[in-house]
C-alpha positions in Angstrom: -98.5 56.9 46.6 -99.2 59.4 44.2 -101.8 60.9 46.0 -100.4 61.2 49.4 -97.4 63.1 48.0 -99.4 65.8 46.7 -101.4 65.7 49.4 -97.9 66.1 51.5 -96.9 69.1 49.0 -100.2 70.4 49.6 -99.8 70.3 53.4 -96.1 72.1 53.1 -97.6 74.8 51.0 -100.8 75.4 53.8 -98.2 75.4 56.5 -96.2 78.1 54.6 -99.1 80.3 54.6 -99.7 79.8 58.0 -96.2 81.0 59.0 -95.7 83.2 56.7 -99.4 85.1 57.7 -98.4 85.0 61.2 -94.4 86.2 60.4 -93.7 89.4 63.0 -91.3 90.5 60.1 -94.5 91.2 58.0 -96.6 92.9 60.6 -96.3 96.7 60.8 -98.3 97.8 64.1 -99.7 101.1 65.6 -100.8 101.4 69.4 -102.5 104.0 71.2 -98.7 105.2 72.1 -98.0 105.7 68.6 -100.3 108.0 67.5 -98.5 111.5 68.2 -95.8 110.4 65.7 -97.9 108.6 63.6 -96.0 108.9 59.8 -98.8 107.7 57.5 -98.1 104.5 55.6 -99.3 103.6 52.0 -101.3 101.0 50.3 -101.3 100.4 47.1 -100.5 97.8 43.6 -98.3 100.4 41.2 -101.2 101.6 40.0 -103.8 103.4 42.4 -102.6 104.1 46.0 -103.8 105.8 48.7 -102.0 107.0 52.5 -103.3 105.1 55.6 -104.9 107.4 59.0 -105.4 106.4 62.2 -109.0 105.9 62.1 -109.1 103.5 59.3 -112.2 105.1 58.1 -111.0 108.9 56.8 -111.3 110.0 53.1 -107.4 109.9 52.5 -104.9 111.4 49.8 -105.0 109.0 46.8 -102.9 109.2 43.4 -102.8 106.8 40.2 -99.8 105.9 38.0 -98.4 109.0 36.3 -101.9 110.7 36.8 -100.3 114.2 36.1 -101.5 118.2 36.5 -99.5 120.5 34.1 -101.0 123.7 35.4 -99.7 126.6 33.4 -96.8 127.9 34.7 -95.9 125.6 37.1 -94.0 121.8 36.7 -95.8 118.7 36.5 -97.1 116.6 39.6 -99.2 114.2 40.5 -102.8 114.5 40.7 -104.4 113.6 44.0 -107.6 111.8 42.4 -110.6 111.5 44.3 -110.0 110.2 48.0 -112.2 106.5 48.5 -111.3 105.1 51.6 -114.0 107.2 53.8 -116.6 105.7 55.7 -117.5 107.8 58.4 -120.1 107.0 61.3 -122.7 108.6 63.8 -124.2 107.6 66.8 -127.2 109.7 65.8 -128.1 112.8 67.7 -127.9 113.6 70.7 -128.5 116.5 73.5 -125.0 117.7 72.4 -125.3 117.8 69.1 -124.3 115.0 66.4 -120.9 113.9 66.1 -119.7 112.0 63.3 -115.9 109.2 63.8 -113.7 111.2 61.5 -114.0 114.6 62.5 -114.0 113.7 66.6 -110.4 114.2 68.2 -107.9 111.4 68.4 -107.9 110.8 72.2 -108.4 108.5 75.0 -111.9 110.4 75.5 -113.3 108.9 72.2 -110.8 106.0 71.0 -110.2 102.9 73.6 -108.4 99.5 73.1 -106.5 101.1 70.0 -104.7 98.8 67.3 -103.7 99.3 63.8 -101.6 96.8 61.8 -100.3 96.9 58.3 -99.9 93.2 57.0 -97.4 93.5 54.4 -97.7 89.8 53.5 -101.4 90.1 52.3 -101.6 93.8 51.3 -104.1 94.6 54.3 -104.3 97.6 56.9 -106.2 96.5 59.6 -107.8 98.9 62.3 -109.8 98.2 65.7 -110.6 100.1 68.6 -113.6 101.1 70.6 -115.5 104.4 69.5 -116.8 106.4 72.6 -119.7 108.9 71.9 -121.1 109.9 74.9 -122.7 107.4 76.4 -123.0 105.3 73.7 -120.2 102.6 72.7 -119.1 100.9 69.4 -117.0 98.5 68.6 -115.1 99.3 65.0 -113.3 97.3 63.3 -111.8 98.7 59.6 -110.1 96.9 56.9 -108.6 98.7 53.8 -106.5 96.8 50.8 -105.7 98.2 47.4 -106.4 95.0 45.0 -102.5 93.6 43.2 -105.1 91.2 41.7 -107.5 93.4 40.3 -105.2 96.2 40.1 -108.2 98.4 39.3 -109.9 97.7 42.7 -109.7 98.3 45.6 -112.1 97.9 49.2 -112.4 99.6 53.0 -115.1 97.2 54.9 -116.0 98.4 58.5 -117.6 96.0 60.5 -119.1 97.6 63.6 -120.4 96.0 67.2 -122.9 98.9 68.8 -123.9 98.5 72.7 -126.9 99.8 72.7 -130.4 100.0 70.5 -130.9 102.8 68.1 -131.1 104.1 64.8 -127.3 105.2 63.5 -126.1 107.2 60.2 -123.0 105.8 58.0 -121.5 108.0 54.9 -120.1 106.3 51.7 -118.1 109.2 50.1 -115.4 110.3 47.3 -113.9 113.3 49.3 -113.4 115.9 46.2 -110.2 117.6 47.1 -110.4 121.7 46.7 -107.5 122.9 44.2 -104.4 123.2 46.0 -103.2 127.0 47.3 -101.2 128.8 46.8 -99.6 127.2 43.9 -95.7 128.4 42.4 -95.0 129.1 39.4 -91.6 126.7 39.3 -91.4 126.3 35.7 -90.7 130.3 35.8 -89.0 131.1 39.0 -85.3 131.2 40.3 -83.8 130.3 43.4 -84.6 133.5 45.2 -88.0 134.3 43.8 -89.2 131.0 44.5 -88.0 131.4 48.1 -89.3 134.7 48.6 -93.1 133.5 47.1 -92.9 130.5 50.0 -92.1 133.6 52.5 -94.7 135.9 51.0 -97.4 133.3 51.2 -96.4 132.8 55.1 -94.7 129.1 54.7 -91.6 128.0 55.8 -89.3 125.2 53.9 -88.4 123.7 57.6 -90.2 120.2 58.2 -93.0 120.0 60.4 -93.6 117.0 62.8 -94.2 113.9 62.6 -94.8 113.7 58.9 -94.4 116.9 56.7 -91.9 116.9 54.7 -88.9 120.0 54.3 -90.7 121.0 51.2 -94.2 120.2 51.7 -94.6 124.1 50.2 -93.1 123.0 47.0 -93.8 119.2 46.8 -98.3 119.7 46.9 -100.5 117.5 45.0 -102.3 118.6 41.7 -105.5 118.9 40.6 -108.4 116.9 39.6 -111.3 118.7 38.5 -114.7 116.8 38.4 -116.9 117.2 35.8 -119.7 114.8 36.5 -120.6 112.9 39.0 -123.8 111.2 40.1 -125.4 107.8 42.3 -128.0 105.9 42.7 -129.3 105.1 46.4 -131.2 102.0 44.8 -128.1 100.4 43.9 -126.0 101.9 46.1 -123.7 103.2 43.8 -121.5 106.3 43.0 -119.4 107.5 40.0 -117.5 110.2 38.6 -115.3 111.1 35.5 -113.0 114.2 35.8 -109.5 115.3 34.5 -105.6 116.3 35.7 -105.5 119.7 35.4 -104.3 119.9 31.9 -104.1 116.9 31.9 -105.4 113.0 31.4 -109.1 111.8 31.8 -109.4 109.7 35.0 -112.8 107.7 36.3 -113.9 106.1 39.4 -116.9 104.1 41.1 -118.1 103.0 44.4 -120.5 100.3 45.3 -121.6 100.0 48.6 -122.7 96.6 50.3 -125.1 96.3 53.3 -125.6 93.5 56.4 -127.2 90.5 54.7 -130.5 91.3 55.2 -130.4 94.6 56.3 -133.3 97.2 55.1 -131.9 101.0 55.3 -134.1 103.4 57.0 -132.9 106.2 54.5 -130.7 106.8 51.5 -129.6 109.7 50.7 -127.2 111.5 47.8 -125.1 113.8 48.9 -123.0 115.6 45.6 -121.7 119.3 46.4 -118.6 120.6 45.5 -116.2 118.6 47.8 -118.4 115.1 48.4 -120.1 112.7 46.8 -121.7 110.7 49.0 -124.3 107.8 50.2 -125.8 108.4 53.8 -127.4 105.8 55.3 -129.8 105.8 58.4 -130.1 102.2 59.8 -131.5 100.3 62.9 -128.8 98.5 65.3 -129.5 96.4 67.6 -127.0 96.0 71.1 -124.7 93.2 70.6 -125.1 92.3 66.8 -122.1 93.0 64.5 -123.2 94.9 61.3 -120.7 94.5 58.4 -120.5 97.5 55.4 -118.3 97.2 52.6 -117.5 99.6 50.2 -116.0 98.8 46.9 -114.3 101.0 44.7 -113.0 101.1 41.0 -110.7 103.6 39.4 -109.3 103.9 35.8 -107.1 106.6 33.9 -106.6 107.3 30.4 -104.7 104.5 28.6 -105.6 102.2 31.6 -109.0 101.4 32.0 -111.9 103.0 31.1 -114.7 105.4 31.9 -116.9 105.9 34.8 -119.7 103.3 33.9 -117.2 100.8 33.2 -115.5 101.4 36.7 -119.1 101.0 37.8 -119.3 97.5 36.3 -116.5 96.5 37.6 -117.1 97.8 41.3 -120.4 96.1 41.0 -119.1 92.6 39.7 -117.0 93.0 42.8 -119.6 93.6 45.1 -121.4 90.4 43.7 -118.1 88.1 44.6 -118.0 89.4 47.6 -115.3 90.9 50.1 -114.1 87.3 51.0 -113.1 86.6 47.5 -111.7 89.8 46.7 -109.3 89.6 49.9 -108.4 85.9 49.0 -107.4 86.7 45.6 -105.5 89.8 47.3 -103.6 87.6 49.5 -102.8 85.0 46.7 -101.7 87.9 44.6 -98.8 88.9 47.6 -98.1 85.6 48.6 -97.1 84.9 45.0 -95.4 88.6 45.0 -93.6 87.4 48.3 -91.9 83.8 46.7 -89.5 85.9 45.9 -87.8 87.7 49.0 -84.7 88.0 51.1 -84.6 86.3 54.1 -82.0 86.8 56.9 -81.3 84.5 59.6 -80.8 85.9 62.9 -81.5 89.6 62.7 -85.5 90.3 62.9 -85.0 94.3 63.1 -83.1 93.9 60.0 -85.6 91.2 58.5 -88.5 93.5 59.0 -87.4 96.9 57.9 -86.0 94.4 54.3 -90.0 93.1 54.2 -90.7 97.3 54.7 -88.5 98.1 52.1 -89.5 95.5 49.9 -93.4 96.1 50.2 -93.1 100.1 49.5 -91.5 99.6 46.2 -94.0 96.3 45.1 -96.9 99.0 46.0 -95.3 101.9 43.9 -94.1 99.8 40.9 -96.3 98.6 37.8 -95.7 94.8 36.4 -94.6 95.4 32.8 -95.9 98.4 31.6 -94.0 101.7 30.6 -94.7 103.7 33.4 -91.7 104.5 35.9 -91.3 105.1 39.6 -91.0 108.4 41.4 -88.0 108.9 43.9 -90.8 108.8 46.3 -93.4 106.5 44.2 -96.7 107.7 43.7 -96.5 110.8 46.2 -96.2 114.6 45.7 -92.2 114.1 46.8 -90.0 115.8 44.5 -93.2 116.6 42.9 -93.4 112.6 41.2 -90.9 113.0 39.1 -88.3 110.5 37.4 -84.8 110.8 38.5 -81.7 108.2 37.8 -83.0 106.8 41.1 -85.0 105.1 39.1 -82.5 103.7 37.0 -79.5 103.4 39.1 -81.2 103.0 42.2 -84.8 101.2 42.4 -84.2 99.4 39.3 -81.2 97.0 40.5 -82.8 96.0 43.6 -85.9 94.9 41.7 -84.3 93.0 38.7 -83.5 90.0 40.4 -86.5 89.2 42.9 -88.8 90.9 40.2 -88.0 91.6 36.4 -91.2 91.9 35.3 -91.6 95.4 37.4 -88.2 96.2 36.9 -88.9 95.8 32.7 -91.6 98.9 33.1 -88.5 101.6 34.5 -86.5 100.7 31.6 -89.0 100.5 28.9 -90.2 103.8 30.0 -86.7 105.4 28.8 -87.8 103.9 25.9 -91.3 104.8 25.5 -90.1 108.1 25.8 -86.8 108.5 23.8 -88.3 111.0 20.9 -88.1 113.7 23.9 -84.6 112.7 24.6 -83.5 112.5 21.1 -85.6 116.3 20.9 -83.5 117.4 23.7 -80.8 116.5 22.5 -81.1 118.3 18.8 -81.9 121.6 20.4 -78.7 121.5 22.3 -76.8 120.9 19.1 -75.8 117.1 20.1 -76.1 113.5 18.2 -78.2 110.7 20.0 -80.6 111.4 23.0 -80.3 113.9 26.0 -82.7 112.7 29.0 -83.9 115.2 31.3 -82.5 115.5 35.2 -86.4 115.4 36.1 -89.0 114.0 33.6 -92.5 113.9 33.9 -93.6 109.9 34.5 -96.2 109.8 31.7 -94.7 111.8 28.7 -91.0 111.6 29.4 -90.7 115.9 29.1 -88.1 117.8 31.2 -89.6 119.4 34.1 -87.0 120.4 36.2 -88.1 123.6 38.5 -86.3 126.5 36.7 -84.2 126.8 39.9 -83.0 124.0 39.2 -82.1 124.2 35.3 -78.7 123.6 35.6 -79.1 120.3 36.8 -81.2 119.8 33.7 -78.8 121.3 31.6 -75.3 119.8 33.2 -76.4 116.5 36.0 -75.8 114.3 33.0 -74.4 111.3 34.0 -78.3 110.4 34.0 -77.9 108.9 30.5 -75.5 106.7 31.3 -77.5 106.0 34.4 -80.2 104.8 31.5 -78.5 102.8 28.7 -76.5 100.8 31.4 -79.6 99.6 32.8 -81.4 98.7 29.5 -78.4 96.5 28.8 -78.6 95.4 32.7 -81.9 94.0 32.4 -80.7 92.4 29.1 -78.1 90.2 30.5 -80.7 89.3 33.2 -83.5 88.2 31.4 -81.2 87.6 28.1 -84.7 88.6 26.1 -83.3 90.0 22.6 -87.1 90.4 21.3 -87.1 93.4 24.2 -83.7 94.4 23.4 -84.2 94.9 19.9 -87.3 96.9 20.4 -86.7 98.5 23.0 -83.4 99.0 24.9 -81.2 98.9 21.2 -82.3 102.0 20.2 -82.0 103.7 24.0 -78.2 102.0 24.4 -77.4 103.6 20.5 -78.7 107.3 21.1 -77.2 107.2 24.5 -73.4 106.4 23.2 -74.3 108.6 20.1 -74.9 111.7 22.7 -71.8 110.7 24.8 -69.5 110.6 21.5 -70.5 114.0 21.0 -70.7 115.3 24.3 -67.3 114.6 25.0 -64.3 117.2 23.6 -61.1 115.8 22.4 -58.1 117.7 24.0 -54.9 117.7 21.7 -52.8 118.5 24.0 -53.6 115.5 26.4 -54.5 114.1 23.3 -57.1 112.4 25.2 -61.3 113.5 25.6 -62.7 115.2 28.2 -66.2 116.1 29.4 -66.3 119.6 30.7 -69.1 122.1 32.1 -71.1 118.6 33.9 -72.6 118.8 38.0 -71.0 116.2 39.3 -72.9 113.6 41.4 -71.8 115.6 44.4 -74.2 118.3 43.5 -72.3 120.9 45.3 -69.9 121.4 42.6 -72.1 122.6 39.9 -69.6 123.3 37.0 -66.7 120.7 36.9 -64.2 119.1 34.1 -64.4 115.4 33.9 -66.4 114.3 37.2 -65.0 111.0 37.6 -68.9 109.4 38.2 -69.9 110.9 35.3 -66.9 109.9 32.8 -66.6 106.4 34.2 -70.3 105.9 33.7 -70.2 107.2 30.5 -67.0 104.8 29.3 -69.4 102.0 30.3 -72.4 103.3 27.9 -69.9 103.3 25.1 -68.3 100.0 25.8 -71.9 98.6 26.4 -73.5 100.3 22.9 -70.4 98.3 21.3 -71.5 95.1 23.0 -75.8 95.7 22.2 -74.6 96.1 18.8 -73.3 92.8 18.1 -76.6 91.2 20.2 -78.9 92.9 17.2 -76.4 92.4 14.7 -75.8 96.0 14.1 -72.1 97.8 13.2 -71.3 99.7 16.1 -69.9 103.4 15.0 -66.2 103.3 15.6 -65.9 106.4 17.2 -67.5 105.1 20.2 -64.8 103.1 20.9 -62.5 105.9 20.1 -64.1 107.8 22.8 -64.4 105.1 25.6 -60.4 104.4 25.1 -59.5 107.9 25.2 -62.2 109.5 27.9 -59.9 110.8 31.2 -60.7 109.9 34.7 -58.7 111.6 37.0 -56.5 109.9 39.3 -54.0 110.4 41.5 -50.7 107.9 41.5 -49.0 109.4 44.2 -52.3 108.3 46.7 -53.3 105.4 44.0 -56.7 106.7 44.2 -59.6 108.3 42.0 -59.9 111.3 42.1 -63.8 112.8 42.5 -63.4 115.2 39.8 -60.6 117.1 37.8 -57.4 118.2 39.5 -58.0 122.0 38.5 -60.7 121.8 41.2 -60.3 122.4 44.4 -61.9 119.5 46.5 -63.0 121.8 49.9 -66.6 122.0 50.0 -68.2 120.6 53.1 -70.7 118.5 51.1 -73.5 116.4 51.8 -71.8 113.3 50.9 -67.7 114.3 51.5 -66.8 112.2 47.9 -68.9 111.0 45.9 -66.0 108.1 45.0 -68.0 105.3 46.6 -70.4 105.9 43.7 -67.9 104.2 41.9 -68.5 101.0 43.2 -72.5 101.2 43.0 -73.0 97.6 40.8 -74.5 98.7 38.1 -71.4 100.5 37.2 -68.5 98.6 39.6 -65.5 100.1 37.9 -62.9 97.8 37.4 -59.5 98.7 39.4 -57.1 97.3 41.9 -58.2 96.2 45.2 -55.5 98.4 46.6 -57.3 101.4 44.5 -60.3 100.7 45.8 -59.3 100.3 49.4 -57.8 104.1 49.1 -60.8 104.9 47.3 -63.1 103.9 50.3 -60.2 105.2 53.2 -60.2 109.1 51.3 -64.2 108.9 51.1 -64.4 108.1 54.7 -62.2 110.6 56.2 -64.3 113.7 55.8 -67.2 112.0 57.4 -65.6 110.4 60.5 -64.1 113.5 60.7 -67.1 115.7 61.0 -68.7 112.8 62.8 -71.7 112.9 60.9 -73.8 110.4 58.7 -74.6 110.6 55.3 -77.9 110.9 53.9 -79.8 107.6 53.7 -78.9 108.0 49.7 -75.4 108.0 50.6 -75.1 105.5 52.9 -76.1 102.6 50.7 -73.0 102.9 48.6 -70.7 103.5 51.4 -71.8 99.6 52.7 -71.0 98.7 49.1 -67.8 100.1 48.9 -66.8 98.9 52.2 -67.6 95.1 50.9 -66.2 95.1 47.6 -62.7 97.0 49.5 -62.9 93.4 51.8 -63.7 95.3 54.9 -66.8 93.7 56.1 -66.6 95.0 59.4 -67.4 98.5 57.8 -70.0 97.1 55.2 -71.6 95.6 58.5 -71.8 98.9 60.2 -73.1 100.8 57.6 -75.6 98.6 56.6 -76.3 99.1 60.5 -76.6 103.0 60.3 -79.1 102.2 57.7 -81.6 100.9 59.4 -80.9 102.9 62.8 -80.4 106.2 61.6 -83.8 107.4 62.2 -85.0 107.4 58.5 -87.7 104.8 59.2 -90.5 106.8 60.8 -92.8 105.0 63.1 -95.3 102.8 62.7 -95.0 101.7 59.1 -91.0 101.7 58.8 -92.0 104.8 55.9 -88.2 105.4 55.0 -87.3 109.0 54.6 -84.6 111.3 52.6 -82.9 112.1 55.7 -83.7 112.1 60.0 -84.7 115.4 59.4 -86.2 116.3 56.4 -89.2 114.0 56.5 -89.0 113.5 52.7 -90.8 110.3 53.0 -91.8 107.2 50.8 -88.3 107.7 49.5 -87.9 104.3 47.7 -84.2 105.3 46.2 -83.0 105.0 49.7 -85.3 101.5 49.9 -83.5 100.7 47.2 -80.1 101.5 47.6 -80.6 99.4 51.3 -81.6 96.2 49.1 -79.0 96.9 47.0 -76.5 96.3 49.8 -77.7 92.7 50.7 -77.9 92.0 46.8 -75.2 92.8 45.4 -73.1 94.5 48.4 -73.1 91.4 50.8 -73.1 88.3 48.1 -70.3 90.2 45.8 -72.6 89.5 42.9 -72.8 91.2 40.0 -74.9 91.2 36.5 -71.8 90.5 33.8 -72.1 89.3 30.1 -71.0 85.7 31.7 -73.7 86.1 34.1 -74.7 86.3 37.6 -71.0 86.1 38.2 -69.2 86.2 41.8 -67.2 89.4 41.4 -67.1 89.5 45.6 -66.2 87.7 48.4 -69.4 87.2 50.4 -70.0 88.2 53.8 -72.5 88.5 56.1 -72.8 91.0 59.2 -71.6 89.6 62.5 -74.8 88.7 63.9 -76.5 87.5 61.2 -76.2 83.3 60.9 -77.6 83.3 57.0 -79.1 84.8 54.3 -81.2 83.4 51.5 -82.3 85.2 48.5 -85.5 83.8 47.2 -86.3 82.6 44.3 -84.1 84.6 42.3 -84.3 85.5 38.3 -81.6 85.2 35.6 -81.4 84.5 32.0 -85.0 82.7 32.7 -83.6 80.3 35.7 -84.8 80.7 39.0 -82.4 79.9 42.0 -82.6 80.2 45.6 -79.0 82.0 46.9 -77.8 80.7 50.3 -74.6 82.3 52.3 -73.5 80.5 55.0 -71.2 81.4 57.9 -68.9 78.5 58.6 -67.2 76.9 61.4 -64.0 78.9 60.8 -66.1 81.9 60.2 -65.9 81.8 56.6 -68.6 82.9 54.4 -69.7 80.3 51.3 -72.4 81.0 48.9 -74.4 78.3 46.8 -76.8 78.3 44.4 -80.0 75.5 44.3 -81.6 76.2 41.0 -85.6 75.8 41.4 
């Protein structure tokens, strides 16, 4: 009996696979059709990732975690390290010359019975298609993964079918990328210089189709410089160690595996200054299928180690085989995927969740102290760390996976001694934390142009010490507290204590000079966003306290009681900012009071307050007849569900996902329909965010995962499950339900 139930669990589990393998919501795919828009999509396990091409087999852009160039003069961004995916291929010579798969054009001439596919469910990119070169005809097919169980390898394996007899040539490479021109000087230029050096170098801030971003001038990658490199055509192997420009040591290693059997006709080592390379002359025979594999290894400074270790590693790889590096891949994402969010009824909305989902597990780190980019491990605003990754990417990932969200926050913490700096220099008590810090060290490196956001965007530290105590309450680990988000929560309310100015005459305190969250207004009194937030890092450093068992300073309190947020009792609504200001900037967001319901602040006030605040925010945009940016449209589905108009939280959640910030084929989510900002994973996770927290009416409270909400679900949706869900070290599947009388319930199962 005993048997044949684990043999029955055993079957349930196999069938799971199955479906889940074959589930359209996972499966990203590129046609023929698609290929004049094609917006690259990304592979990748927090760590090392790399951008997909249409080939399968080109030397792409790569990065690694917080890999940074400080070139003098200029702000920190990420280094492109050596690109590992190429394998290119030639027919051999012939009375035209030779011709080699990656640098032939992309069209019907060349590239037949096309397909590409991104499996998000087992971390794959899949390519076929038939290769035309002359008269001569090969069938490729290419398969690329970056490893989430080996996080320091990764594999491209082409497997090729020729139809015809003759001797061919493969290339194993690293593509070396040149330094990137013309670079800016950002750390040192204003506004108008920095404009006038993108006109004087010929470039223009205006996106280009399908996939450069707005400020593709600004946003290039760094450098990595080589500085040895070498192979072995024995062995088959390549390696290199080089370093950021100015910055850390990095390593990488390639071993290449041949057809069982196979005998090369030639090896050859190609090292110059932009490839190193294996070519490879072989016999093919028409009809047989000839599989290559090419497995890579990469390290960093304070993750991994040097090039001959990477070589070992690559090797050892090599000697498991492909099959068993792509099983333990696909373990590693099914496990990844127990926890998910699955909608009944919708599979447009099901798929671009899974989308959203998949871009932020390939960008994010399990329990480290590295953060996450606004547009993960991309040049986008130049890889640095923003409250999106606090306020934004953070939430969404703290109930389906704390052990990634615990790396965000324990950066902050890693990297308080430049906060506390910061805040010295400026004259203040606890910890100031950059607008834009670098992901590895923690430093301020806002462009100059942008200093005053650096100097006065500062709601950023509330943004911080409310989630430190947000993943507290989640995983209730007071080991991590005390270590780690204690001493971020008590320099946070220290800085806010003296930040804030008490006013006699109110007899009440005020924060002055800040740029609210509507950046527009640079130079405000007491932006609502900003003093609200900063109420709750008081009231929150007063609550860590007695967790550690450490007095609280009194004069935190004092502060929280007495800080202002404007308000109006003749509308009974917040106001954005102080009265003295005149609200009548046409703004990229119209009010920023819908912030005020984002959960991991939810400011407590009366439904009738925040039904006026939700009716004043949405004037200015139904009257312009305009959408938001796909950053402002997330807390405008909130606000609409936690005012009790789901009919609005329904349709914005809607605009979300049809507002053309998903560029085809691989749903890559961008800033705006127009900018092309892409990989933005605040907006991924500001949409999550909505189902979450927004839909359920959950929220993370001292008592717990508490039901602050009603629930609701979109009209056409017939359910919603949030799988396997963590809290205070219980798991729990979430279910809502639409009843017969249309009524929304939600239960929890505990696992």
């Amino acid at each position: 009996m005993k048997r044949s139930r684990y043999m029955l669990l055993s079957l349930a589990w196999l069938a799971g696979r199955v479906c889940a393998a074959t589930d359209p919501s996972f499966q990203l795919t590129a046609t023929w059709k698609d290929l004049d828009a094609y917006f690259p999509g990304q592979l990748g396990n927090g760590y090392i990732s790399t951008l997909t091409a249409p080939r399968g087999t080109e030397g792409n852009l790569a990065y690694m975690v917080a890999f940074m160039d400080y070139a003098k003069g200029d702000v920190s961004r990420p280094a492109a390290i050596p690109g590992w995916t190429g394998i290119d291929y030639s027919t051999g010579p012939s009375h035209a010359g030779q011709f080699w798969l990656n640098q032939v054009d992309l069209n019907a001439a060349h590239f037949q019975d096309y397909h590409q596919t991104l499996d998000m469910h087992d971390g794959v990119l899949t390519t076929s298609y038939r290769y035309i070169d002359g008269r001569k005809s090969t069938a490729i097919k290419v398969a690329t993964l970056v490893s989430q169980a080996s996080p320091h390898l990764a594999a491209t394996q082409l497997s090729m079918t020729p139809d015809f007899d003759g001797e061919v040539e493969l290339s194993f490479a690293f593509d070396l990328w040149a330094p990137h021109q013309p670079r800016f000087a950002l750390a040192q230029l204003d506004g108008a210089q920095m404009q006038e050096a993108v006109a004087a170098n010929n470039l223009k801030l205006q996106p280009i189709p399908p996939a450069t971003p707005d400020r593709a001038p600004l946003w290039y990658h760094g450098d990595t410089h080589v500085l040895e490199s070498d192979g072995d055509t024995r062995s088959l192997t390549l390696w290199l160690n080089g370093h950021a420009e100015q910055g850390a040591r990095m390593a990488a290693a390639a071993a290449v595996s041949l057809p069982q059997g196979m005998h090369a006709e030639s090896v050859r080592l190609q090292r110059d200054a932009y490839r190193l390379a294996l070519d490879i002359r072989i016999d093919v025979r028409k009809g047989h299928t000839y599989t290559f594999t090419k497995y890579v290894a990469i390290s960093r400074d304070h993750w991994g180690g040097d090039a001959q270790q990477d070589l070992a590693l690559a090797t050892a790889a090599r000697a498991g085989g492909y099959d068993s590096l792509l099983a333990n891949q696909q373990a590693a994402w099914h496990a990844l995927w127990q926890s998910d969010i699955v909608i009944e009824g919708d599979p447009k909305a099901q798929q671009i969740v899974h989308s959203d989902l998949y871009y932020l597990l390939s960008n994010v780190t399990p329990d480290t102290a590295w953060p996450i980019g606004a547009c993960g491990m991309t040049p986008g605003y130049t890889g640095h760390i923003f409250w999106d990754s606090d306020s934004w990417v953070f939430p969404a990932l703290l109930l389906l996976h704390p052990e990634r969200a615990k790396s965000l926050v324990t950066f902050r913490a890693a990297t308080l001694a430049q906060a506390e700096q910061r805040a010295r220099a400026r004259g203040l008590r606890g910890a100031m934390y950059p607008w834009e810090a670098d992901p590895d060290n923690g430093s301020s490196q806002t462009p100059h142009f942008a200093q005053l956001l650096d100097e006065h965007e500062i709601h950023v530290n509330a943004d911080i010490a409310i989630a430190q105590w947000q993943y507290y309450l989640a995983t209730r680990d007071r080991d991590w507290l005390v270590q780690h988000g204690w001493p971020v929560i008590r320099a946070v309310a220290d800085f806010w204590a003296s930040r804030a100015t008490y006013v006699a005459a109110t007899q009440r305190y005020e924060i002055e000079h800040v740029t609210s969250v509507d950046e527009d207004y640079s130079d405000v009194p007491n932006d609502t966003f900003t003093n609200a937030l900063a109420r709750k890092a008081l009231e929150i450093a007063a609550q860590a306290a007695a967790v550690v068992g450490e007095p609280p300073d009194p004069h935190w309190e004092t502060v929280a009681k007495g800080l202002y947020l404007p308000f109006s009792a003749q509308q009974a609504r917040y106001l954005d900012f102080d009265p003295s200001v005149a609200h009548d900037i046409d703004s990229w967001s119209g009010s920023s009071l819908p912030m005020l319901s984002l959960p991991s602040l939810d400011l407590p006030m009366p439904p009738d307050v925040r039904r006026h605040d939700y009716a004043y925010a949405m004037e200015p945009i139904e009257h312009l007849h305009r959408d938001p940016n796909s950053m402002g449209i997330a807390p405008l589905s909130i606000a609409a569900s936690t005012a009790g108009d789901s009919t609005a939280a329904d349709a914005w959640f809607e605009r979300n996902i049809t507002a053309h910030v998903l560029k085809p084929p691989f749903n890559v989510r961008t800033e705006t329909a127009s900018n092309n900002t892409g990989y933005f994973l605040t907006a991924s996770g500001g949409l999550l965010q909505n189902i979450l927290y927004g839909f359920t009416g959950l929220r993370i409270a001292q008592q717990g995962l508490v039901q602050a909400y009603r629930p609701m679900l979109p009209a056409h949706w017939t359910g919603l499950t949030l799988k396997h869900i963590a809290f205070g070290g219980e798991h729990y599947d979430i279910e809502l339900k639409r009843g017969a009388n249309g009524d929304v319930t939600l239960t929890r199962t505990a696992l």
